[in-house]
C-alpha positions in Angstrom: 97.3 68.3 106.7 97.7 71.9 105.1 98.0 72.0 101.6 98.9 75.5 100.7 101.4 77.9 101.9 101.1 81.4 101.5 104.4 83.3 100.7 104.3 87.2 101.4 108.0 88.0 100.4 108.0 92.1 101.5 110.2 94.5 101.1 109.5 95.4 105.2 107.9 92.1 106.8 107.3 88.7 105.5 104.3 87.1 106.2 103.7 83.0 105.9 100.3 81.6 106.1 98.8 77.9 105.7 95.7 77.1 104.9 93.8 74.8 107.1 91.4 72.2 106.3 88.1 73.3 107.4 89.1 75.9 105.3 90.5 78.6 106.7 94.3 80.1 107.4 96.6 80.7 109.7 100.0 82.5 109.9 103.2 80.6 110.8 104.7 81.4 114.3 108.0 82.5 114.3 110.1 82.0 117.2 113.8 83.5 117.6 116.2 85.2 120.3 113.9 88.1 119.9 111.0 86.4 121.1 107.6 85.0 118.8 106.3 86.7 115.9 103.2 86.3 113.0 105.2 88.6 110.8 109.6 89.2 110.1 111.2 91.9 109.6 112.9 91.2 105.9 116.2 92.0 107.4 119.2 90.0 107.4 122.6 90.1 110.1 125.6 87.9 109.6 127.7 87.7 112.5 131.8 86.7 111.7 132.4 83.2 112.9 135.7 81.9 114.1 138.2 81.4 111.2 137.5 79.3 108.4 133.8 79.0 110.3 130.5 80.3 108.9 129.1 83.8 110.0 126.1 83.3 112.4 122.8 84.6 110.4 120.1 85.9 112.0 116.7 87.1 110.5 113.8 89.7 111.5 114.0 91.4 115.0 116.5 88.6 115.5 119.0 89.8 112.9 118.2 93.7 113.9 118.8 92.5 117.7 122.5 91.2 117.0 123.1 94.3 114.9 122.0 96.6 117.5 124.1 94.6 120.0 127.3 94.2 117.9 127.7 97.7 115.7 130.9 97.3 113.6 131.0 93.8 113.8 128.1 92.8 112.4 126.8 92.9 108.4 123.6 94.2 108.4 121.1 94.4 105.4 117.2 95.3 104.6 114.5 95.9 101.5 116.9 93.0 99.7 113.1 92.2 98.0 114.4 96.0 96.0 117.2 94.2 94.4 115.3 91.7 92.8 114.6 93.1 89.5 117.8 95.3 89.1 120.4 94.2 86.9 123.1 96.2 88.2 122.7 94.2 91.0 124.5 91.2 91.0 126.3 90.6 94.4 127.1 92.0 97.6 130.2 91.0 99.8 129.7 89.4 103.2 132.6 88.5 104.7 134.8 87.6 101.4 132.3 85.7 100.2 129.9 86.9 97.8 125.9 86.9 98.0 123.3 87.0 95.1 120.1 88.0 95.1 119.0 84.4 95.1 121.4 83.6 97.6 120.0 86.1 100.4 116.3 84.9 99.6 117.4 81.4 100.2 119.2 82.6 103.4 116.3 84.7 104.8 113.9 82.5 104.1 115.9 79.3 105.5 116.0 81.2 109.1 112.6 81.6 109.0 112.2 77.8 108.2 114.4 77.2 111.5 112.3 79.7 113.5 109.1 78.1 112.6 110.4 74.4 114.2 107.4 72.1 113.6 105.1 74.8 112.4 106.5 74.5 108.9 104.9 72.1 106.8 106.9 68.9 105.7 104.5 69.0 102.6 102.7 71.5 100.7 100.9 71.2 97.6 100.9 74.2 95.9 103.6 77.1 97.0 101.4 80.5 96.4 103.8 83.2 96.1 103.4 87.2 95.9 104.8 89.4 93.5 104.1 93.2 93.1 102.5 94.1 90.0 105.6 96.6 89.2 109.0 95.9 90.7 110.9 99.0 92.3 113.5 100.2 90.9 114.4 102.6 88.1 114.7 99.9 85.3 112.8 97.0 86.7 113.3 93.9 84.5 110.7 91.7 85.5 111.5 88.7 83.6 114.8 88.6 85.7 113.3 89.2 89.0 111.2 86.1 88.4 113.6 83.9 87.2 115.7 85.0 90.6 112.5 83.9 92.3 112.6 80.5 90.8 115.9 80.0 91.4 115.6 80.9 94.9 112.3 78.6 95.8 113.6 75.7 93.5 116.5 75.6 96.4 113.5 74.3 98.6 112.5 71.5 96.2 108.7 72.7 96.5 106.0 71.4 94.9 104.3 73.7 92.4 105.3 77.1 92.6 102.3 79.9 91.3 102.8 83.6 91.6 100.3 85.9 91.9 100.2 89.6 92.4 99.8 91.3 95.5 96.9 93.4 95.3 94.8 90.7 94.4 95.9 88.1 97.2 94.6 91.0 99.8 91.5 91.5 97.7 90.8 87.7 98.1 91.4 87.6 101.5 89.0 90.8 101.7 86.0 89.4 99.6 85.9 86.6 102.4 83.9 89.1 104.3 81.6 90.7 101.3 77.5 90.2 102.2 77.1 91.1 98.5 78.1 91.0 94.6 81.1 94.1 94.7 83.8 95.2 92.4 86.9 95.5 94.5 89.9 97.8 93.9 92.9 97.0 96.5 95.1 99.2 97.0 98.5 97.7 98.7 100.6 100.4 99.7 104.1 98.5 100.6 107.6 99.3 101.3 108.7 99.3 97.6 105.9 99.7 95.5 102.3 100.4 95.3 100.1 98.4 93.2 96.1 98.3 92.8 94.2 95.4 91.3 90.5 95.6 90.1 88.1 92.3 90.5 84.6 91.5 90.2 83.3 89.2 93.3 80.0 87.1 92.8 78.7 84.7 94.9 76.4 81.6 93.1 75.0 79.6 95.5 77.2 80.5 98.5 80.6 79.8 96.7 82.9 83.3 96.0 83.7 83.5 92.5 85.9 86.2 91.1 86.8 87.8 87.5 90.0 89.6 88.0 89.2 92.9 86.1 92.2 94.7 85.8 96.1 95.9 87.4 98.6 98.4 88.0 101.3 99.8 89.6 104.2 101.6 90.5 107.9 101.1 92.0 107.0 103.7 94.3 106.0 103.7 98.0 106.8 104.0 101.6 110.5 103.3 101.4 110.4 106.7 98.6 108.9 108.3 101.7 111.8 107.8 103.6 114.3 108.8 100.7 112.2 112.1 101.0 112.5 112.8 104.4 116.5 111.3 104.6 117.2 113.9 101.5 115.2 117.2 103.1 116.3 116.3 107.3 119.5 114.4 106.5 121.4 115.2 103.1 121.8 118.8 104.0 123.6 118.2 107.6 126.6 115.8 105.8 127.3 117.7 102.8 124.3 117.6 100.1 124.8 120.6 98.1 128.6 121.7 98.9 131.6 121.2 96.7 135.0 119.8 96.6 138.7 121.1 95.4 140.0 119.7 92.1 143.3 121.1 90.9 141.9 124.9 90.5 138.2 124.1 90.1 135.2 123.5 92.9 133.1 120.9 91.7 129.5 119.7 93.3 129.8 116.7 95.3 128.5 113.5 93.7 124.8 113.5 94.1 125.1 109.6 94.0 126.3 109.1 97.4 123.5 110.8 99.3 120.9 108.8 97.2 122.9 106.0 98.2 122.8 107.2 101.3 119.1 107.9 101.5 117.6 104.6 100.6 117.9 101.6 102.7 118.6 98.9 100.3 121.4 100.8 99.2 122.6 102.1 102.7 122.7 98.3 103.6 125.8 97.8 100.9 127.6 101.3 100.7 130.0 100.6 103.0 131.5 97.9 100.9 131.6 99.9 98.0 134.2 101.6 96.2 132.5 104.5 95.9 132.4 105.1 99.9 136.1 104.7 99.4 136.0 107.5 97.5 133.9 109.6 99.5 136.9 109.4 101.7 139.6 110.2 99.9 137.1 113.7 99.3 137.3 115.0 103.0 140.3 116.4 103.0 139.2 118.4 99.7 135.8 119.2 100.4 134.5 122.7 101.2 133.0 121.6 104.4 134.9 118.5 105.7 133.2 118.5 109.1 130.1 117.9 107.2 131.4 115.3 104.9 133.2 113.6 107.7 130.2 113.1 109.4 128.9 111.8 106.3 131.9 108.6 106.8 131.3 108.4 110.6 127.2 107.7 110.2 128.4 104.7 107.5 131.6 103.5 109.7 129.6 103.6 112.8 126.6 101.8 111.7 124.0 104.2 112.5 121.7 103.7 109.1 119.2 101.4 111.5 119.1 104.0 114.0 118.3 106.3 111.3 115.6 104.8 110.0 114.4 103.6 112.8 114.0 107.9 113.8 112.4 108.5 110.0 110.1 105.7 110.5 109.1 107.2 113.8 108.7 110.4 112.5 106.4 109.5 109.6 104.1 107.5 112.1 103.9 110.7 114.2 102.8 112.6 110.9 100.2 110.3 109.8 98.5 111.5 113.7 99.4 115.3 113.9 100.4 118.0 112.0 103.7 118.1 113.4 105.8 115.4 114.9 109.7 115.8 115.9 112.8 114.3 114.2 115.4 112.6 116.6 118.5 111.3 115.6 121.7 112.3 117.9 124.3 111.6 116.2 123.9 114.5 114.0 124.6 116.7 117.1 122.3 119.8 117.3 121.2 119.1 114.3 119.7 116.2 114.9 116.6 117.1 116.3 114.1 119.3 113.9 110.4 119.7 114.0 108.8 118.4 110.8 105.3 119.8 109.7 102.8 117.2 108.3 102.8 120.1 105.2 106.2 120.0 104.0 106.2 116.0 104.4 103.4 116.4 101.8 105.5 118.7 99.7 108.3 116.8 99.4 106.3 113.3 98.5 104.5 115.0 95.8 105.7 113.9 92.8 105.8 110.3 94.4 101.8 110.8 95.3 101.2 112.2 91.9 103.1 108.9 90.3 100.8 106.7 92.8 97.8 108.4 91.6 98.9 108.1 87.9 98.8 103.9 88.5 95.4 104.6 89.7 94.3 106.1 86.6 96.1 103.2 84.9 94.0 100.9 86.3 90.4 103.0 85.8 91.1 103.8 82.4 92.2 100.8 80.9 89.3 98.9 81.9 86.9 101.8 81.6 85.7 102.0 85.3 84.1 105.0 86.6 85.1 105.9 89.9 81.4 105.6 90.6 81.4 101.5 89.4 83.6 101.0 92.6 81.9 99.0 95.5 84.3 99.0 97.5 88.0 100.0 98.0 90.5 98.3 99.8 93.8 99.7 101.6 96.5 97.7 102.8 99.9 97.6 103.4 101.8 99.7 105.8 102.2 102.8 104.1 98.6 103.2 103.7 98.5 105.2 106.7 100.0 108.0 104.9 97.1 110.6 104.8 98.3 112.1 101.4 98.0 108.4 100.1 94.8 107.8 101.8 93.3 111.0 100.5 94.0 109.7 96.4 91.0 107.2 97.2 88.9 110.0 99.8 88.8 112.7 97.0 87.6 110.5 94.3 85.3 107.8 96.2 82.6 108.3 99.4 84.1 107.4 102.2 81.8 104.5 103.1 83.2 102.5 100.0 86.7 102.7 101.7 87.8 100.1 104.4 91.3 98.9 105.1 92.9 96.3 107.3 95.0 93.5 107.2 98.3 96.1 106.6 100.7 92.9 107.5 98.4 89.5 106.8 96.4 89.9 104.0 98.7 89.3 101.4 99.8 86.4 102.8 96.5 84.8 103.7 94.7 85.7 100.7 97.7 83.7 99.1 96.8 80.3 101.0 93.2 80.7 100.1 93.9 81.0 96.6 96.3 78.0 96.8 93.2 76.3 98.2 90.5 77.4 95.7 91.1 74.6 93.5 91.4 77.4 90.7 94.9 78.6 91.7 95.9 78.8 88.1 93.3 80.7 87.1 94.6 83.9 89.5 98.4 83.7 88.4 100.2 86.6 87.4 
């Protein structure tokens, strides 16, 4: 019988894994409307029921699936993991009936207990959990975030519930492979935020042993990307930058509702909010209604997965060639841009020089020369960012560097710690 389960809560995909006897892992098989999948997308849909029913939920490709299908009738949310640590978040209104953090946690993670039928262990013994090393957000409280955690597991009547941080799950499952004594610096490059974690790996007598060395990290990563790209491509064509009437004065538009409008967690709740109410009311006042109007039609009309589904393709293309091309129609003509690698780069890089700042956390407070490095280790999936790859190129050889393991690592490197018999000794 497995006795530890992995949990790989992302702010992207979530990733289960159990660990198997003979010792080694495997990831849990979801199966939905959408077909079978090792990883979910951390998305949520809730479909209206018939009166006084419940709304149909659906989770991962399933939940993005019915959305697709049902625009306008469907709730739709993503990156919920970004809410975790922010206080100003307390609920979000599906349906007339309100949702917590801990509350959507429960939810995603119960439809991925119904997808994985018989898969999913009746017993585990020790419930391994991830956690970044720095939440995202502009506040983080971490103490909160964690007690939302607890609160959300403890619905699940588990066992013994450990948290440990990201980075050094993946390094775990990385030093499986290691011929030779190393110190490891991971490098997980996520949706949300980017953390590193330096350990020592030593093998006595053919059993891994590790002295976690060191940690850091930043509420900044791929999903910032995107905000970058939304704010440059985007913003501009629905009214970033123009002004309204007020009585006798012209005043800038809120600069509010395009961050809202340019980060996905946010995106997922705005049309709820008062403050697209608001927005409204400002067409008929603003300097360029057609723009601002198109502004209301892109949140009535549902098209914030579309869009990101167009950013996210856009950034792939950039990580391959120097130029890629941005598609999204329903910006009309202007939909449809070419986007040079170069001003990508220029428009991440006070997020990059952030990143690389957690870097030098790490190095400096446990007085590592780059040149003490064995190895490094990228993972997650916005390591494929050349700009973010290059942080570790410029200041280690090239040979030191692998990566792998973008969606699984996390996960598995959780179920082998769960197993090690020493879980307590890699908590966060």
């Amino acid at each position: 019988m497995a006795r530890a389960l992995g949990l790989d809560f992302g702010t992207t995909n979530t990733v289960l894994a159990l660990a198997d006897a003979g010792g080694g892992t495997h990831s849990l098989a979801f199966e939905s409307s959408a077909g079978t999948s090792d990883s979910m997308r951390t998305a949520l849909s809730f479909m209206k029921g018939p009166v006084g029913g419940s709304p149909k939920v659906e989770a991962g490709q399933a939940a993005i699936r019915t959305f697709i299908d049902n625009a306008g009738d469907c709730r739709f949310l993503q990156s919920i993991k970004t809410f975790a640590a922010s206080a100003a978040f307390q609920a979000t209104q599906v349906f007339a009936k309100r949702h917590s953090f801990e509350d959507l946690m429960e939810v995603f993670l119960r439809r991925l207990q119904a997808y994985a039928g018989a898969g999913w262990p009746d017993e585990v013994s020790q419930l391994v959990v991830g956690r970044p090393v720095r939440f995202a957000g502009n506040n983080p409280d971490e103490k909160l975030a964690m007690e939302r955690y607890n609160a959300a597991l403890q619905r699940f009547g588990n066992p013994a519930v450990h948290y440990v941080y990201e980075p050094v799950a993946a390094a775990y499952w990385f030093a499986q492979s290691l011929e030779r004594d190393a110190n490891v610096l991971v490098a997980d490059f996520g949706g949300g935020t980017t953390d590193y974690s330096l350990i020592r790996f030593e093998r006595h007598a053919g059993e891994l042993r590790a002295t976690p060395v060191g940690h850091s990290g930043v509420g900044i990563a791929g999903d910032h990307f995107d905000y970058r790209m939304i704010d440059n491509l985007v913003a501009p064509e629905i009214g970033k930058g123009s002004k309204f009437k007020s009585f006798d004065k012209l005043l800038d538009l809120p600069a509010s509702y395009f961050a809202s409008f340019g980060r996905w967690n946010q995106l997922s709740i705005f049309k709820t909010t008062r403050e697209f109410a608001d927005l409204k009311s400002l067409v008929r006042v603003a300097t360029e209604p057609e723009k601002l109007q198109l502004f209301v039609d892109l949140i009535d009309y549902d098209e914030g997965y579309p869009l990101y589904q167009a950013i996210s393709a856009t950034k792939m293309a950039l990580s391959a060639a120097d130029e890629a091309e941005f598609s999204f129609p329903p910006l009309g003509k202007a939909g449809r841009k070419t986007v040079r690698r170069a001003d990508f780069e220029a428009w991440i890089a006070d997020d990059l020089a952030r990143i690389e700042d957690a870097l030098d956390e790490v190095l400096q407070s446990t007085h590592t020369p780059a040149a003490d490095v064995d190895k490094g280790f990228l993972t997650g999936g916005s390591s494929f960012v050349p700009a973010g790859r290059s942080i570790f190129t410029r200041r280690f050889d090239a040979n030191r560097i692998e990566s792998g393991g973008e969606l699984l690592s996390i996960a598995h490197g959780l179920a082998l710690i769960g197993e090690s018999g020493d879980v307590e000794r890699w908590t966060a």
